[in-house]
N, C-alpha and C positions, 0 to 999 in steps of 0.2 A: 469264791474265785473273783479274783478284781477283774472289772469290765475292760477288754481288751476292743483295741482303737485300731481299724485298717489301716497298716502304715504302708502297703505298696500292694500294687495287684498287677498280674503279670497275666498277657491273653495267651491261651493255651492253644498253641498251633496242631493246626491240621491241614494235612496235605490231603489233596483228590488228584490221583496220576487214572491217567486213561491213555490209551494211544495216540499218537500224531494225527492219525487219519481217522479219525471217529468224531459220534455227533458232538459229543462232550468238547473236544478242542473248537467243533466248528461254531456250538453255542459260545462257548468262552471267549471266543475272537470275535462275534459280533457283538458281545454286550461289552468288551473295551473297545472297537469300532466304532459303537455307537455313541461312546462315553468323549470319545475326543470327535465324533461330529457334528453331537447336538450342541454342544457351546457356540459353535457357529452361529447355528439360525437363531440360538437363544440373542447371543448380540446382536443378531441381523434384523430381531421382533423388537430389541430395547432402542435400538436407532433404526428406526424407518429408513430406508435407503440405501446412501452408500454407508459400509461398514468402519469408513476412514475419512476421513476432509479428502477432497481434491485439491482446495487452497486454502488459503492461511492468509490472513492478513496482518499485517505487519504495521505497529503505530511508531512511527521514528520521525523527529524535526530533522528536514537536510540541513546540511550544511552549505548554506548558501552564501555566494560573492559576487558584487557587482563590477563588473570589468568594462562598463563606459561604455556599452553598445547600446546605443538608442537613437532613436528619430522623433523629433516634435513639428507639428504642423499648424498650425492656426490660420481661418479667415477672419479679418477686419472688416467690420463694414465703412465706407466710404460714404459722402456728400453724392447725391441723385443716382442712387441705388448702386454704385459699383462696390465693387469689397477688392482686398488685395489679400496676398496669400507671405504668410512670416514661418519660419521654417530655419530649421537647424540639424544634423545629424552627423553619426560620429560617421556613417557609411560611404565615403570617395565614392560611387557611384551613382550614389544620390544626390551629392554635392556635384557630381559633372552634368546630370541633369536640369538640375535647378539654380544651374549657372555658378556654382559656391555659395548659393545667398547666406550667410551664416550669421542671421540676425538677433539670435537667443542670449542672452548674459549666460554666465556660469554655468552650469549642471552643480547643482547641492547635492551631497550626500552623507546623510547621518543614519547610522547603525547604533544597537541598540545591545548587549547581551545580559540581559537582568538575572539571571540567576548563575552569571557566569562561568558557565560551561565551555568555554569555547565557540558557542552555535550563536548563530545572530538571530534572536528572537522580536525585532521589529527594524524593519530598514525605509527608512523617508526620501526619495526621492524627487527635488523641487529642481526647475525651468523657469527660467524670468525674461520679460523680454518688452519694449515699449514699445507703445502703439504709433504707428503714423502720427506725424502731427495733427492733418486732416483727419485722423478718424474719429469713427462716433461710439464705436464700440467694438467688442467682441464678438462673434457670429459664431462660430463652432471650436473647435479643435480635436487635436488628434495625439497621442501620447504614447510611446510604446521603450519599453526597452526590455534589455533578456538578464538573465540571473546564472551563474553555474550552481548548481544545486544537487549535492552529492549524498546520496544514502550509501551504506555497508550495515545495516543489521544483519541481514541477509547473505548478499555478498556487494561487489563496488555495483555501483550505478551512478551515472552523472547524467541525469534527468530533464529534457528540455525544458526550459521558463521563459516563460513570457510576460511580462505584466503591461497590461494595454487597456488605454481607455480610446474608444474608437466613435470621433466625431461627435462631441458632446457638448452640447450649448450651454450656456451659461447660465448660470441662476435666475438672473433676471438681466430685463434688455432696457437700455445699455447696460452695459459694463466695461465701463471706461478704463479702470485699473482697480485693484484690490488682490486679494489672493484666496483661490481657489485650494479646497486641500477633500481630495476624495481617500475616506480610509478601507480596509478592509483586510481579507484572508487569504492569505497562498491558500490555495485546493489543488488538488489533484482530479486530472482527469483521466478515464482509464477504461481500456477496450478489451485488453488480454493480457491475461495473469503472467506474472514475469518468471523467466523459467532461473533458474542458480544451477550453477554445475553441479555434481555430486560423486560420489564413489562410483564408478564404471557408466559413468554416462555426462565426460565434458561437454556438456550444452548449456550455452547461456544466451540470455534476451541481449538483444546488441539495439542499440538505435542512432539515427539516424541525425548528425548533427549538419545535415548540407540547407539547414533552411534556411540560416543565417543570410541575408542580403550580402550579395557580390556581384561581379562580373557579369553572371550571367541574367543578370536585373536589367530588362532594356526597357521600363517603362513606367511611368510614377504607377502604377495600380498596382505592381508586383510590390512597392515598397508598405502598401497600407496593411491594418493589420488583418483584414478577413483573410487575405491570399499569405499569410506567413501560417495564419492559425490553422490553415487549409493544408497546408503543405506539412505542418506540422501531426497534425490530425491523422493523417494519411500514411505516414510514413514511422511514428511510434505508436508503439505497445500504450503508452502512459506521459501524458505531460502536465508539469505545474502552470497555473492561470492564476489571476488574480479576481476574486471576488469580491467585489465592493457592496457594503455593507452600511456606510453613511457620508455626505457631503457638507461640509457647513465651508462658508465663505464670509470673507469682511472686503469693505469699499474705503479704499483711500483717495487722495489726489493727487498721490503720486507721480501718475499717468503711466507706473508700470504694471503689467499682470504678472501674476505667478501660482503655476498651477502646481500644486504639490500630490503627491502620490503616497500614502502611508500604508505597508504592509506587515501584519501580524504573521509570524513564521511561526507553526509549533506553538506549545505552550499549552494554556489549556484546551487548544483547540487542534490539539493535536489527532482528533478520530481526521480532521481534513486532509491532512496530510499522507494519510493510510493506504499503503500498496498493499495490491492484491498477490501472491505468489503461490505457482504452483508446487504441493509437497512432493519430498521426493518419496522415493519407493521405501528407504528406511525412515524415514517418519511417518509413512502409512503404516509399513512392519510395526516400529516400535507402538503405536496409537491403537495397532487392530492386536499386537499382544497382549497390551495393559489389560484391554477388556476381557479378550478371550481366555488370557490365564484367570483372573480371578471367576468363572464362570466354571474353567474348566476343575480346579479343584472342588469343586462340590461334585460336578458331573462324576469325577473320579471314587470320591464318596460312595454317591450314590449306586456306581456300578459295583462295588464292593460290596455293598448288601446286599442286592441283586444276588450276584454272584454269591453269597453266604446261601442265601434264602435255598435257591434252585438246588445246591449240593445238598444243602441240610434234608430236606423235605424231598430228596429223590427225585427230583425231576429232570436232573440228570445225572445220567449212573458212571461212577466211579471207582475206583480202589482208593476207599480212604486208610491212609498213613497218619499215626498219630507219634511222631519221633520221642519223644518222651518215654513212653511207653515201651518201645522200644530199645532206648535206653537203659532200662531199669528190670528188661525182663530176661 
């Protein structure tokens, strides 16, 4: 006889019927019980913790634009120690305080989008402005202006910015004229994770765009930048700063200064940029299913042999039915 090859094999069904109210149903109900509980705590042993994220961070370049709101301040030093104060800004309330003095040349502004996406991935910011005839040099200065800055990975957000250099002397003394250029990073600062509405629950993070200098500014301290960052601090979830990172300057004889601002947006340094957001309930679901199904089909397995084992070997009593058999007899 030629050697014959298993080409299909079929599992020979049997049935165990027992009553509704007996041990045999109440065992069977606790070992598929137990088959869809332990996957639980098995996921709950493989991740210490919580069984889902709470948050999620989110890496996205905003989309930022510069809309001309700024303020520049500088002292001069003066002949037998007095200094005078040069100053410029876009803010009418500021200007009615400091008389109009509106001594600044131009506002420069160059943007950048190098791998042209749309997004502006470095934006330069320069102030120019001459010195008293009398004076001897530069003493301090003060820099600040704001960005709209719009994320939607997530959902919309338009994000408060700031970028401020606050009362910073100059490289070396005098400094009669040349030009100042500080570079660095948009970052993100951030207190509490930002909510996004979702299916049965519209709640979203809202913030607070009243810090902007206005009307209700009655006195130069409110205009500098500690009481804007304060106000700002205080009143959002999360705001963009500027992280300065390196300074280099050149000396001319111009006799004018100019202090320039350079900021990196996104790009490879995109983790700076990174909002924190809280997941909703179906991204916990979907994250706490992924695990718990693949766990639970084994658990389902393994209570199926279980369950083989205990009818085979009598441990618990049944009427077994063998339909086959049945059939045929």
């Amino acid at each position: 006889m030629k050697h014959l090859f298993n080409l299909h094999r079929k599992v020979v069904r049997i049935d165990y019927r027992n009553q509704l109210c007996s041990f045999a149903t109440f065992a069977t109900g606790c070992v598929v019980l137990l088959s869809l509980i332990i996957p639980y705590y098995v996921v709950q042993f493989i991740n210490p913790g919580d069984v889902w994220d709470r948050y999620r961070l989110a890496y996205e370049q905003p989309r930022v634009h510069f809309d001309y709101r700024y303020l520049f301040l500088a002292e001069v030093a003066l002949p037998e120690a007095r200094s005078e104060i040069v100053t410029c800004s876009s803010f009418e309330p500021y200007n009615e305080l400091t008389e109009q003095r509106q001594e600044c040349g131009v506002i420069k502004v160059t943007s950048d989008d190098s791998n042209v996406d749309g997004k502006v991935d470095a934006l330069a910011v320069s102030v120019s402005f001459n010195l008293p005839q009398e004076a001897t040099g530069l003493k301090f200065y003060t820099f600040y202006f704001f960005l709209d800055a719009v994320v939607k990975s997530r959902c919309l957000f338009t994000i408060p910015t700031i970028i401020s250099l606050d009362k910073v002397p100059p490289p070396v003394h005098p400094f009669p004229s040349g030009t100042i250029t500080h570079s660095g990073h948009l970052t993100s600062s951030q207190t509490v994770a930002l909510q996004c509405p979702f299916f049965m629950r519209n709640i979203k993070s809202h913030f607070n765009h009243n810090y902007l200098p206005g009307e209700n500014y009655t006195s130069l301290h409110q205009f500098l930048p500690p009481s804007i960052l304060d106000e700002i601090e205080s009143s959002n979830a999360v705001y963009f700063k500027f992280d300065p990172h390196r300074s280099h300057w050149t000396r001319d004889g111009a006799g004018e200064v100019t202090i320039r601002v350079e900021v990196t947006i996104g790009g490879e340094d995109s983790r700076r940029t990174a909002l924190l957001y809280n997941t909703s309930i179906w991204q916990k679901v979907a994250q706490f299913w992924m695990q718990y199904f693949s766990v639970l089909v084994v658990s389902l397995w393994i209570a199926d042999k279980v369950k083989d084992w205990l009818f085979e070997r009598f441990v618990i009593r049944a009427m077994e039915v063998v339909p086959w058999k049945e059939k045929y007899n």
